[in-house]
Structures are given as C-alpha cells and as structure tokens.
PDB file of N, CA, C and O in Angstrom, chain B, residues numbered from 101:
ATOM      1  N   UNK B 101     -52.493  15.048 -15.056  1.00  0.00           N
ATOM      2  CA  UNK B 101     -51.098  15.374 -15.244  1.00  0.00           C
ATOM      3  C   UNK B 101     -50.413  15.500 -13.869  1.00  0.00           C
ATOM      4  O   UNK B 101     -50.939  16.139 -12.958  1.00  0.00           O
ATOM      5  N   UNK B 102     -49.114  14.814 -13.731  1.00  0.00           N
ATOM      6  CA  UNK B 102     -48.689  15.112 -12.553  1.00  0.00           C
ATOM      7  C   UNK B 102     -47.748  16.560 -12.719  1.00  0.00           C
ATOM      8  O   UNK B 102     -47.274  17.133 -13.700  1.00  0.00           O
ATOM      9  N   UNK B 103     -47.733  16.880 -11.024  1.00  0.00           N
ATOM     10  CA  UNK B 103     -47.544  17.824 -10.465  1.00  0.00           C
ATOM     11  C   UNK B 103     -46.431  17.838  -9.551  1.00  0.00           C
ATOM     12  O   UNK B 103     -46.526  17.154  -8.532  1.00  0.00           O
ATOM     13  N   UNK B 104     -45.242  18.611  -9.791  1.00  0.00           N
ATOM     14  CA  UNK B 104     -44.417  18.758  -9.070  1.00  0.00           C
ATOM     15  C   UNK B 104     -44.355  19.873  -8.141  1.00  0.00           C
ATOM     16  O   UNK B 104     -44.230  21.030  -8.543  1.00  0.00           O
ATOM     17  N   UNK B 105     -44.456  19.496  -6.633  1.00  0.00           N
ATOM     18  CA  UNK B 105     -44.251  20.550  -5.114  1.00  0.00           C
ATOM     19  C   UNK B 105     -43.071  20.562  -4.701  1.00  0.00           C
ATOM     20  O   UNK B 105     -42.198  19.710  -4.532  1.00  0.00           O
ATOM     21  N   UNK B 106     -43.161  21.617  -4.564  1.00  0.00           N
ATOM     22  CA  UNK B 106     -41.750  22.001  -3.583  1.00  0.00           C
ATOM     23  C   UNK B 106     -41.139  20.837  -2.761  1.00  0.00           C
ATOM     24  O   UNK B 106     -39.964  20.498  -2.898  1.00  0.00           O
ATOM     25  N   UNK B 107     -42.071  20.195  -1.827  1.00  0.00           N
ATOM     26  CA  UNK B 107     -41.645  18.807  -1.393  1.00  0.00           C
ATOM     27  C   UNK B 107     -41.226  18.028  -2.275  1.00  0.00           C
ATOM     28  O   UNK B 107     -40.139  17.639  -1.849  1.00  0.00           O
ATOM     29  N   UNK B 108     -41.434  17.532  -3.309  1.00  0.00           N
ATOM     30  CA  UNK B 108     -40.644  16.750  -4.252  1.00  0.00           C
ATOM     31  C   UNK B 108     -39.666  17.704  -4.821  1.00  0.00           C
ATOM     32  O   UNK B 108     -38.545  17.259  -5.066  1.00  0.00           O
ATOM     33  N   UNK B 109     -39.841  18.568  -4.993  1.00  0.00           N
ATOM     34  CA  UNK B 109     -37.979  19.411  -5.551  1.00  0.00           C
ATOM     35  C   UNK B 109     -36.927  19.189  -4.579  1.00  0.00           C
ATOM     36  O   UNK B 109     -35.753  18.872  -4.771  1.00  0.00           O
ATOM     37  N   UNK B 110     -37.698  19.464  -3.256  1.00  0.00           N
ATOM     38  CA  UNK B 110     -36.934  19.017  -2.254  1.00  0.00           C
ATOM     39  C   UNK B 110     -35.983  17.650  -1.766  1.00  0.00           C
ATOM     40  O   UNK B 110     -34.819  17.599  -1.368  1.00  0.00           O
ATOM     41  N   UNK B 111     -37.137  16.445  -2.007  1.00  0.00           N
ATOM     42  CA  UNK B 111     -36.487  15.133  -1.983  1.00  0.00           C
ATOM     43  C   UNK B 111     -35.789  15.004  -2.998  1.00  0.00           C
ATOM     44  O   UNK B 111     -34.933  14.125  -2.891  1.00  0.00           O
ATOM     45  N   UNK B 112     -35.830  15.796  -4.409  1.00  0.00           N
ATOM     46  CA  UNK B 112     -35.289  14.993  -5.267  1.00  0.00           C
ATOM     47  C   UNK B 112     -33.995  16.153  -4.977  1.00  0.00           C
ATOM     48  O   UNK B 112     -33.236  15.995  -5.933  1.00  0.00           O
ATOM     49  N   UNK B 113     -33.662  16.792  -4.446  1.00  0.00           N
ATOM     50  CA  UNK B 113     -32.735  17.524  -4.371  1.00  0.00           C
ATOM     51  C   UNK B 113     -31.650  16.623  -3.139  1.00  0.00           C
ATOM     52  O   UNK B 113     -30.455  16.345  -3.245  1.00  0.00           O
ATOM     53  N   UNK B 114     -32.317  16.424  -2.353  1.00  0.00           N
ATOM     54  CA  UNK B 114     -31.648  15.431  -1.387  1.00  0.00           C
ATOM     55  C   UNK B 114     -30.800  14.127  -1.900  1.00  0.00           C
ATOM     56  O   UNK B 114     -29.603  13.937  -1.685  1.00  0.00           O
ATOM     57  N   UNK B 115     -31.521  13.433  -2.489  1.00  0.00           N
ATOM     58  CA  UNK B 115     -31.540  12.155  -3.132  1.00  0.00           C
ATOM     59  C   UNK B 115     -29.834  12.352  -3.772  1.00  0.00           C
ATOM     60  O   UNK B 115     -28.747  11.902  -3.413  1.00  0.00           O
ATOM     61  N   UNK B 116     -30.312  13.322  -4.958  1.00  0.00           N
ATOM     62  CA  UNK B 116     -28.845  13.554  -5.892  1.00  0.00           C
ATOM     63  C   UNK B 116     -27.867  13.938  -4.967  1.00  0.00           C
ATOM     64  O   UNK B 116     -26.715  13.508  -4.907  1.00  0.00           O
ATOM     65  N   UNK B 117     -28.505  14.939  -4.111  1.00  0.00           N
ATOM     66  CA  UNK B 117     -26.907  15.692  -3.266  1.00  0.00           C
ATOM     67  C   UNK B 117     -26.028  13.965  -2.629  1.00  0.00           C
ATOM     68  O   UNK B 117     -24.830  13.689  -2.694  1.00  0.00           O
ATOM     69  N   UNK B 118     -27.080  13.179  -2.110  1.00  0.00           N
ATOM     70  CA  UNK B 118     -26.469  12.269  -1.550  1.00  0.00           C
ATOM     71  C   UNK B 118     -25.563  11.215  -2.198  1.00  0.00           C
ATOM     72  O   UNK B 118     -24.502  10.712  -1.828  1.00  0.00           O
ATOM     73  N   UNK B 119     -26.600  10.983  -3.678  1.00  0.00           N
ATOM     74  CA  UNK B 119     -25.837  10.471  -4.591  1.00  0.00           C
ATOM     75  C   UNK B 119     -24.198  10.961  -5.148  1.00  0.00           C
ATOM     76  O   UNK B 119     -23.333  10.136  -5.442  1.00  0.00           O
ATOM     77  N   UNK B 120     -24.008  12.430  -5.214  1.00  0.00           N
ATOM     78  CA  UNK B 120     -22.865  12.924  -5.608  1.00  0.00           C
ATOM     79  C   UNK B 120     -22.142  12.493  -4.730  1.00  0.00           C
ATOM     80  O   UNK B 120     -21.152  11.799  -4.962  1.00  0.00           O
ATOM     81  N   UNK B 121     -22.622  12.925  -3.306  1.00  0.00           N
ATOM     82  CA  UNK B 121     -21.236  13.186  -2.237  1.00  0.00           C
ATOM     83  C   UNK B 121     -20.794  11.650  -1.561  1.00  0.00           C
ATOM     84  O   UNK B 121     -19.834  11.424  -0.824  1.00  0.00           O
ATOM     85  N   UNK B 122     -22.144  10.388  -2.227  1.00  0.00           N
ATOM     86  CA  UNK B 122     -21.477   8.998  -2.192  1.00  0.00           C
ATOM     87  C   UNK B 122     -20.498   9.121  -3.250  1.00  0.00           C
ATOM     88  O   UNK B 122     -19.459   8.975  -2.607  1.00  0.00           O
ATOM     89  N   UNK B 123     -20.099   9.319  -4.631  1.00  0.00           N
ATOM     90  CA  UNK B 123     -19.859   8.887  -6.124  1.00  0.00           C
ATOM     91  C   UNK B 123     -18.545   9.601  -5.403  1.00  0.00           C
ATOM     92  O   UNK B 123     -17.767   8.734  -5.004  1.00  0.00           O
ATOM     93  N   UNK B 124     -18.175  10.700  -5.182  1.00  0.00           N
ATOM     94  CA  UNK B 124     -16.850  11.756  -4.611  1.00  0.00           C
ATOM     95  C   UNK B 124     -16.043  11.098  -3.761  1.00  0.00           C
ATOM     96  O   UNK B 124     -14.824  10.926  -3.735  1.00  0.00           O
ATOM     97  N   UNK B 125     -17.134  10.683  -2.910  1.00  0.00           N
ATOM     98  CA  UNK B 125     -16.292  10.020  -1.435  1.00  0.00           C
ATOM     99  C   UNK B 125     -15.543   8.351  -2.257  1.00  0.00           C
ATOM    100  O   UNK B 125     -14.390   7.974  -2.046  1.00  0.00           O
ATOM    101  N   UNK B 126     -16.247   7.835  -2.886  1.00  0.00           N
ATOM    102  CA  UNK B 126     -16.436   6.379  -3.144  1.00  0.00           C
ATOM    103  C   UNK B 126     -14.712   7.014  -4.516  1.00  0.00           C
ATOM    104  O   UNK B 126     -13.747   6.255  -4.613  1.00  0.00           O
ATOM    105  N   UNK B 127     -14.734   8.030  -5.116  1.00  0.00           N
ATOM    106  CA  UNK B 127     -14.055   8.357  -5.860  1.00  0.00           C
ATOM    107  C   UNK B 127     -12.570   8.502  -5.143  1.00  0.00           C
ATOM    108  O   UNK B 127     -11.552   8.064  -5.679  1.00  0.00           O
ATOM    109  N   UNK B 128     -12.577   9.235  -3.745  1.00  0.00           N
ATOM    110  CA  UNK B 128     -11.353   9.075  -3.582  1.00  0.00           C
ATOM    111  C   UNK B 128     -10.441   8.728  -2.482  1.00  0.00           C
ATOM    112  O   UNK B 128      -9.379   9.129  -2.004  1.00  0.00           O
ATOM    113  N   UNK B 129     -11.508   7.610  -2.247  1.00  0.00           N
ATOM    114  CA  UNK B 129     -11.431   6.322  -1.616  1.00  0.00           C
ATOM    115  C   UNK B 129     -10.481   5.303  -2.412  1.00  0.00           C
ATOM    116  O   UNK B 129      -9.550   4.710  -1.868  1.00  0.00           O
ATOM    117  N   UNK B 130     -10.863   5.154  -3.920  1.00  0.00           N
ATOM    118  CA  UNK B 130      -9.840   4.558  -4.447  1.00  0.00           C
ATOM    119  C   UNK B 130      -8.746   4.747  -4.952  1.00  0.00           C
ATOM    120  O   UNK B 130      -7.948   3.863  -5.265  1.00  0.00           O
ATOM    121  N   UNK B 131      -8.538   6.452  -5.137  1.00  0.00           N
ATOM    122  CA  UNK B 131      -7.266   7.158  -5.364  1.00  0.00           C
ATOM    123  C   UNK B 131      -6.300   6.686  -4.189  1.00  0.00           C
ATOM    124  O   UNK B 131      -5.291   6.026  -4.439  1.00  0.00           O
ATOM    125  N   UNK B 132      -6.672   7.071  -2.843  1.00  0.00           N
ATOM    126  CA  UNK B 132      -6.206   6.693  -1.654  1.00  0.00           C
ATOM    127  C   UNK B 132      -5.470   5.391  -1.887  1.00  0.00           C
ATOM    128  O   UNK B 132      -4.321   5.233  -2.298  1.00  0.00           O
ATOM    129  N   UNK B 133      -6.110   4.756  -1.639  1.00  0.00           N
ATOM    130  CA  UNK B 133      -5.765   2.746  -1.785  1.00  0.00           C
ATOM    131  C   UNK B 133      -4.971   2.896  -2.894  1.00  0.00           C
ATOM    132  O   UNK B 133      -3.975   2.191  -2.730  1.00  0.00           O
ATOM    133  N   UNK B 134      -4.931   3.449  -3.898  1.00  0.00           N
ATOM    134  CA  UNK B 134      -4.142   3.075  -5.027  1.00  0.00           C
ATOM    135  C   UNK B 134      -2.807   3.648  -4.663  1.00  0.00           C
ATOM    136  O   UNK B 134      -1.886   2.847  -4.502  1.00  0.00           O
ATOM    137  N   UNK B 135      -2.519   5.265  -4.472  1.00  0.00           N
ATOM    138  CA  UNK B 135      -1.617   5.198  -4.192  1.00  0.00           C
ATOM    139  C   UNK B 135      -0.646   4.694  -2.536  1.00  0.00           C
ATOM    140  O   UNK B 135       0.524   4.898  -2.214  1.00  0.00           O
ATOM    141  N   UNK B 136      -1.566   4.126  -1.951  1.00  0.00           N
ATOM    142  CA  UNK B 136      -1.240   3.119  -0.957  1.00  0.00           C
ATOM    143  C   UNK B 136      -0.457   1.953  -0.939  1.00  0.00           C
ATOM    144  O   UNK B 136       0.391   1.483  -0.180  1.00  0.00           O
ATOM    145  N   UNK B 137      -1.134   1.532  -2.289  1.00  0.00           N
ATOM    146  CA  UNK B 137      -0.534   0.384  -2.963  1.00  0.00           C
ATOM    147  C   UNK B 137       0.594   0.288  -3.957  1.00  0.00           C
ATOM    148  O   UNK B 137       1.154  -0.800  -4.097  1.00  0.00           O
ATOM    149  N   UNK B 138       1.063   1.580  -4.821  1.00  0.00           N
ATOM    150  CA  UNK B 138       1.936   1.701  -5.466  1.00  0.00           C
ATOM    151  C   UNK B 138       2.695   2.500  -3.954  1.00  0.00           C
ATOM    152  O   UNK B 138       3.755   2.335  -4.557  1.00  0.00           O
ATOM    153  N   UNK B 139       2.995   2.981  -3.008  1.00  0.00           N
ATOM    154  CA  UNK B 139       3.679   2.924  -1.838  1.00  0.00           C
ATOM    155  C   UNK B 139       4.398   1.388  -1.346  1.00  0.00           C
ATOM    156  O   UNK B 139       5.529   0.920  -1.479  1.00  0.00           O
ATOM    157  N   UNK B 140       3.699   1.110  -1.002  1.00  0.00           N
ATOM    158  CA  UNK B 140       3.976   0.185  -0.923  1.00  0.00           C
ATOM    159  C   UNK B 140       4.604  -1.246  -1.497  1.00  0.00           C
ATOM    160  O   UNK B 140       5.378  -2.017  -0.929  1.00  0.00           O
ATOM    161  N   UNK B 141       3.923  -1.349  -3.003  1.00  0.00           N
ATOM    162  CA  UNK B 141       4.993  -1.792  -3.787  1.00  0.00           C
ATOM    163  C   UNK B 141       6.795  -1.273  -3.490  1.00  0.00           C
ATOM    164  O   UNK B 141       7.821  -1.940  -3.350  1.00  0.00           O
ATOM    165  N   UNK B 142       6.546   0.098  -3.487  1.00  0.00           N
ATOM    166  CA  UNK B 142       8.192   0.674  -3.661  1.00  0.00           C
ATOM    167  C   UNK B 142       8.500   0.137  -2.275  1.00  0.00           C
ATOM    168  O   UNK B 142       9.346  -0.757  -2.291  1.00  0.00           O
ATOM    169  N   UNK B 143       8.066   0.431  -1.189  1.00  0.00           N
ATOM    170  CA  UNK B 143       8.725   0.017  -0.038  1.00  0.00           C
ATOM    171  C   UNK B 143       9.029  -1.476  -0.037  1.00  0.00           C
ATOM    172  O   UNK B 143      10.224  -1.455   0.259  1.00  0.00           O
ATOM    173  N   UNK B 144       8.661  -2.918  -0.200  1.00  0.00           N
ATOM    174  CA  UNK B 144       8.864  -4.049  -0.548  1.00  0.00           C
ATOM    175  C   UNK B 144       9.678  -3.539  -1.046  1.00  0.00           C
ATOM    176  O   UNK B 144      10.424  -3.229  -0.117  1.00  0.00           O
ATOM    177  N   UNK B 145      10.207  -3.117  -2.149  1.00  0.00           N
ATOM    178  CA  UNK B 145      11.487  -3.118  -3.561  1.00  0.00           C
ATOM    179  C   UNK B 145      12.267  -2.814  -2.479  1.00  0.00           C
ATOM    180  O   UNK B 145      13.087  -3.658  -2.115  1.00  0.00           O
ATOM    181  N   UNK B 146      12.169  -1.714  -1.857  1.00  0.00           N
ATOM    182  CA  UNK B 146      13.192  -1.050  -1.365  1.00  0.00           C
ATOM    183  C   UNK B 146      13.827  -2.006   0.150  1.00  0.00           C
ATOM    184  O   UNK B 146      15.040  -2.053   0.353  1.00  0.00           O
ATOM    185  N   UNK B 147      13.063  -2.542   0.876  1.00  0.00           N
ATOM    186  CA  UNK B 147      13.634  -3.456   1.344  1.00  0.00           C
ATOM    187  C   UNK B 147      13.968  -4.745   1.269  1.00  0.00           C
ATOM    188  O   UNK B 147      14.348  -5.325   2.287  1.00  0.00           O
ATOM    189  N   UNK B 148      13.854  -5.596  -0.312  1.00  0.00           N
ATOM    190  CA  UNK B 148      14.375  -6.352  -0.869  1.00  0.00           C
ATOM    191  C   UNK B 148      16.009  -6.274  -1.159  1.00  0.00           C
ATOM    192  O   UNK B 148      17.005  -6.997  -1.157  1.00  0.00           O
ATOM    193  N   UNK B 149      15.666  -5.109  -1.372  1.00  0.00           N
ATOM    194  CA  UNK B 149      17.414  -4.361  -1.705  1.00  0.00           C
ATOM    195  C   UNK B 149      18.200  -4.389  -0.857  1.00  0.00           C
ATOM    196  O   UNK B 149      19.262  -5.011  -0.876  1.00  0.00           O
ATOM    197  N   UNK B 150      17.578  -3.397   0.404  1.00  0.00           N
ATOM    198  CA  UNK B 150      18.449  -3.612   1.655  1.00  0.00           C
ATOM    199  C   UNK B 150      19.144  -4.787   2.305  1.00  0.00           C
ATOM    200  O   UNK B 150      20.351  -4.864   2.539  1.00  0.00           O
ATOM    201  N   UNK B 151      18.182  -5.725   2.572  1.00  0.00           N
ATOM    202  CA  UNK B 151      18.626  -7.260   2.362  1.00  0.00           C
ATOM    203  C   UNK B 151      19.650  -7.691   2.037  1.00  0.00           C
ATOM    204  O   UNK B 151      20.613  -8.052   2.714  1.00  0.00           O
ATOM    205  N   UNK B 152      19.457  -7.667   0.788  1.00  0.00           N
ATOM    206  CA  UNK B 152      20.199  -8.519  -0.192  1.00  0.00           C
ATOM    207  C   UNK B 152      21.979  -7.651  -0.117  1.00  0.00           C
ATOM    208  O   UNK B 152      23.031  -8.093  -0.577  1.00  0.00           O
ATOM    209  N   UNK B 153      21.783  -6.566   0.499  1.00  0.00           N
ATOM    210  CA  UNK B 153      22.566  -5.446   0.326  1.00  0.00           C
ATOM    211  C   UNK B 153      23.619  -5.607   1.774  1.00  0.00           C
ATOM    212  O   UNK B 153      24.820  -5.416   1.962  1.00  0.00           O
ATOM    213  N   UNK B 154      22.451  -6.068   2.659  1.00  0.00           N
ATOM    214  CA  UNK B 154      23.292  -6.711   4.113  1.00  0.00           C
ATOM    215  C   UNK B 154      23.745  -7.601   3.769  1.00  0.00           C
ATOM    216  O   UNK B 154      24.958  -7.558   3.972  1.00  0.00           O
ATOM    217  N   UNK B 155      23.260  -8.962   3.065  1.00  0.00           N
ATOM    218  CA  UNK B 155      23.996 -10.042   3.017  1.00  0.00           C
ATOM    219  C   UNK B 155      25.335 -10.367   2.372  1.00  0.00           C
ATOM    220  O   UNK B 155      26.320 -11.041   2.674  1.00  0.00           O
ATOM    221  N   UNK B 156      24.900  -9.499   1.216  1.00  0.00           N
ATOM    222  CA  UNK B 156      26.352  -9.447   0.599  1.00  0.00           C
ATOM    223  C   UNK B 156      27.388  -8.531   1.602  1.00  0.00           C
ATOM    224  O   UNK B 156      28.534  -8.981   1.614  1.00  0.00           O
ATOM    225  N   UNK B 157      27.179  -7.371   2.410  1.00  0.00           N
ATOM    226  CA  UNK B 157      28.406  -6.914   3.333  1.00  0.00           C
ATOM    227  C   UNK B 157      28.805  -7.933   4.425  1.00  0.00           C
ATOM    228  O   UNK B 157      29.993  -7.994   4.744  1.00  0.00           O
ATOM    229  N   UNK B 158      27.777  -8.842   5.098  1.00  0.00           N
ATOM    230  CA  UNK B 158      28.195  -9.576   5.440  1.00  0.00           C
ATOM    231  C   UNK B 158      28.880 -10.720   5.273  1.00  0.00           C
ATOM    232  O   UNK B 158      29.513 -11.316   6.145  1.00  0.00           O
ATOM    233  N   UNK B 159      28.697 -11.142   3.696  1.00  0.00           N
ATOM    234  CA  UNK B 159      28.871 -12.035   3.305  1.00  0.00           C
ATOM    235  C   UNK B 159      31.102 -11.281   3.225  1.00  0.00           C
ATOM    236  O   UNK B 159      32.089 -11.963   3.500  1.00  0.00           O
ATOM    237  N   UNK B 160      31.093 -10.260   2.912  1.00  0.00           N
ATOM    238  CA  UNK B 160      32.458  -9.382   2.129  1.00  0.00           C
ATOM    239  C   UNK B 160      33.396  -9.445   3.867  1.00  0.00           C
ATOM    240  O   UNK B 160      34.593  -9.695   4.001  1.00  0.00           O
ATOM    241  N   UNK B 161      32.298  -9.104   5.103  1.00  0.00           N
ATOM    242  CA  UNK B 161      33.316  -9.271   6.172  1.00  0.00           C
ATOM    243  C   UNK B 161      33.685 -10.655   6.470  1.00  0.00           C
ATOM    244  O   UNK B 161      34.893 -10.864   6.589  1.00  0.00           O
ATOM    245  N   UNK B 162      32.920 -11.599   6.609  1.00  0.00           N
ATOM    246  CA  UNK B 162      32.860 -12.868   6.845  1.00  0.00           C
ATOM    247  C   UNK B 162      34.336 -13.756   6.035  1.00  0.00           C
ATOM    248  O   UNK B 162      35.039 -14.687   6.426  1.00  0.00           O
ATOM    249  N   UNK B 163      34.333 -12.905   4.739  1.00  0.00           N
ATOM    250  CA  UNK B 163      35.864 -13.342   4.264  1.00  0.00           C
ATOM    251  C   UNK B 163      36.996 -12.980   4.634  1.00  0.00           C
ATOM    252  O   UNK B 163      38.006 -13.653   4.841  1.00  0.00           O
ATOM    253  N   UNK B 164      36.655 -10.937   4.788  1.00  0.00           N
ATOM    254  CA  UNK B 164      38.169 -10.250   5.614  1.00  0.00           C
ATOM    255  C   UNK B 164      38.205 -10.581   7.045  1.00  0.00           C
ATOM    256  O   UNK B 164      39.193 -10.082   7.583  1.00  0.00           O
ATOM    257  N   UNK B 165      37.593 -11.135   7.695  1.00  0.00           N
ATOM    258  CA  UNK B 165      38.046 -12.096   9.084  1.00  0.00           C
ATOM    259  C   UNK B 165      38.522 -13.235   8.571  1.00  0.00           C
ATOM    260  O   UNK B 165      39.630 -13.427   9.072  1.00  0.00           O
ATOM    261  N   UNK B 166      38.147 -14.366   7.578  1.00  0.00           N
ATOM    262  CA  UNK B 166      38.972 -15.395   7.387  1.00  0.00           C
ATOM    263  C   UNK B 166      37.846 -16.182   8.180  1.00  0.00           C
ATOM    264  O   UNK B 166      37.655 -17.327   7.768  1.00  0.00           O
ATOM    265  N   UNK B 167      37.096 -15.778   9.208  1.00  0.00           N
ATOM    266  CA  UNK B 167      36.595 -17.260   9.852  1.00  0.00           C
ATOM    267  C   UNK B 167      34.736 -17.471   9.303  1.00  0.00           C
ATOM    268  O   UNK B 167      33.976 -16.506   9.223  1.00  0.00           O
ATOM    269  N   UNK B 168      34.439 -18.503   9.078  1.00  0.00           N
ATOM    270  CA  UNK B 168      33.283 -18.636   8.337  1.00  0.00           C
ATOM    271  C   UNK B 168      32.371 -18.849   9.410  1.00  0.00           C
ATOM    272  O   UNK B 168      32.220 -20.008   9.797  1.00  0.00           O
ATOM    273  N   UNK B 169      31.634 -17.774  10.046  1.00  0.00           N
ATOM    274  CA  UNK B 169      30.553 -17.666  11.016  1.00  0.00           C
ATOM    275  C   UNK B 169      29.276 -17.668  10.209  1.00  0.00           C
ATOM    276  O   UNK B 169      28.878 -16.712   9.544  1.00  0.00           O
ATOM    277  N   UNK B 170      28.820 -18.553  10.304  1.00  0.00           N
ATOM    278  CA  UNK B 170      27.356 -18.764   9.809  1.00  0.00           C
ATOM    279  C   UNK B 170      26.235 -18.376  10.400  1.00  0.00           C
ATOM    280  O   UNK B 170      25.062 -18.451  10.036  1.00  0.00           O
ATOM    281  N   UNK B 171      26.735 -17.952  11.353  1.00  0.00           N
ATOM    282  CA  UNK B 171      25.405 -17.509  12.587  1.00  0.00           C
ATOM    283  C   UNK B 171      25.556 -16.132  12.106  1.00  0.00           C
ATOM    284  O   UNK B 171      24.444 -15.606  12.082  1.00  0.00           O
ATOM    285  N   UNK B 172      26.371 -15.428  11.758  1.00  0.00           N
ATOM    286  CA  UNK B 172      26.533 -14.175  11.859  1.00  0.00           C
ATOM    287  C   UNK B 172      25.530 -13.698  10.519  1.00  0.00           C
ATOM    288  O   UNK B 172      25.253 -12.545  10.189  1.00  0.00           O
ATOM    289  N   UNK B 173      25.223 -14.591  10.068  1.00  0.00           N
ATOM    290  CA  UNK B 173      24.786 -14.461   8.928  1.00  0.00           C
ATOM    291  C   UNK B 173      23.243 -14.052   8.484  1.00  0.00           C
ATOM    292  O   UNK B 173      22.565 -14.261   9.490  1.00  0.00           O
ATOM    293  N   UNK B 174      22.558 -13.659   7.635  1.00  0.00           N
ATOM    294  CA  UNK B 174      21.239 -13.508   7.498  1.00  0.00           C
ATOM    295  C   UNK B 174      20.691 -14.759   6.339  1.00  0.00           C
ATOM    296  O   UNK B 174      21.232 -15.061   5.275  1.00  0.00           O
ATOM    297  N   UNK B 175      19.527 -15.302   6.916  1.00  0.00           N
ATOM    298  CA  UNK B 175      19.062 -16.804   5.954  1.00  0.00           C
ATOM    299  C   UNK B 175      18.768 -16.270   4.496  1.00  0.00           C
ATOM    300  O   UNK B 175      17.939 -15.383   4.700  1.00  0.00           O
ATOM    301  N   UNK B 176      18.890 -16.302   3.772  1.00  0.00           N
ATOM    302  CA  UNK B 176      18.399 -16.331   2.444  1.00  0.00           C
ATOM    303  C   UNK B 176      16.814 -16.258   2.588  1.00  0.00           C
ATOM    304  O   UNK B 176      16.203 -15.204   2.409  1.00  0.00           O
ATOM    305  N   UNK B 177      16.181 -17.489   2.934  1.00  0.00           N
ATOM    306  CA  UNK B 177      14.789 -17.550   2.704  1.00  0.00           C
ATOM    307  C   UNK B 177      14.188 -17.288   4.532  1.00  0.00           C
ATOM    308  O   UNK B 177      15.028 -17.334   5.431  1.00  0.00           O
ATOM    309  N   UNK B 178      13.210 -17.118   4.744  1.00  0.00           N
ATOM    310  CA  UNK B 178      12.409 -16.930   5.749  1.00  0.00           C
ATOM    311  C   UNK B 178      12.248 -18.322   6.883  1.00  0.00           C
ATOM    312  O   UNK B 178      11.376 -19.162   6.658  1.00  0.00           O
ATOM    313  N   UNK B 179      12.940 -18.421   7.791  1.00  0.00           N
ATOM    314  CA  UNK B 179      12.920 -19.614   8.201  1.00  0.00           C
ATOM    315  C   UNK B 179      11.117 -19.673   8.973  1.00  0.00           C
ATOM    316  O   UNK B 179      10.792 -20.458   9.863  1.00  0.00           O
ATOM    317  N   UNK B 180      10.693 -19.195   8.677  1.00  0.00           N
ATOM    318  CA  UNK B 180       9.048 -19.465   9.579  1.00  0.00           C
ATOM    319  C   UNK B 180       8.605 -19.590   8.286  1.00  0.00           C
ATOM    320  O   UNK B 180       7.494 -20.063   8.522  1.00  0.00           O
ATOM    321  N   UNK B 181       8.661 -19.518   7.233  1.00  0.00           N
ATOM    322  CA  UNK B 181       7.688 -20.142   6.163  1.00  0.00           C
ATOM    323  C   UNK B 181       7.262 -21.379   6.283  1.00  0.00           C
ATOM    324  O   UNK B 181       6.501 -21.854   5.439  1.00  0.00           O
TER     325      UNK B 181
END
C-alpha cells in the first residue's frame, strides 16, 4: 500500500499553490486586455467623431469666407493608405 510523507504533502502542496496562482494571474490577465479593448473601441468612436466633427466646421467656415481653400481642408480618407 502506498504511503504518503510529509515530503509528498509537501510537493503536492506546492504543485496546486502554483497551479492556482497560474489560473488567478492567467484570470486577470484577460479581464485586463478586455477591458483594454472595449477602451479602446470607445476611443476610435470617439475620435471618428471628432473628425468628422472638424470637417464639417471646416467645411461651415470655408463657405462664410466665400473662398474655396482646399488645402485648408482635412482628406476624407487617409492619404498613406
């Protein structure tokens, strides 16, 4: 019949502790990243907006001057794409 020693209560005490405090760490590791990523989603939104939010004021002065400066302007799409 086997026999369990203190040395094996021991390793097997090790083993699990290590196992938990991987499973914990590994646990909120992905909480982290997640809300990293829903951050970030909002920030994209939020400077999609801004954008679009300059272009149209620019687009609103560009008429109350009367003169059609195109330079003054912001591109629609990303010219380095």
């Amino acid at each position: 019949m086997f026999r369990l020693t203190i040395r094996d209560l021991l390793w097997l005490t090790v083993v699990v502790a290590l196992g938990v405090g991987w499973w914990l760490d590994h646990g909120r590791a992905n909480v982290g990243m997640r809300r990293m990523t829903e951050a970030n989603a909002k920030l994209r939104y939020e400077a999609r907006v801004a954008k679009e939010e300059v272009v149209l004021l620019q687009g609103r002065l560009s008429r109350r001057s009367g003169a059609a400066n195109e330079t003054s302007r912001l591109p629609s799409e990303d010219p380095f794409k």
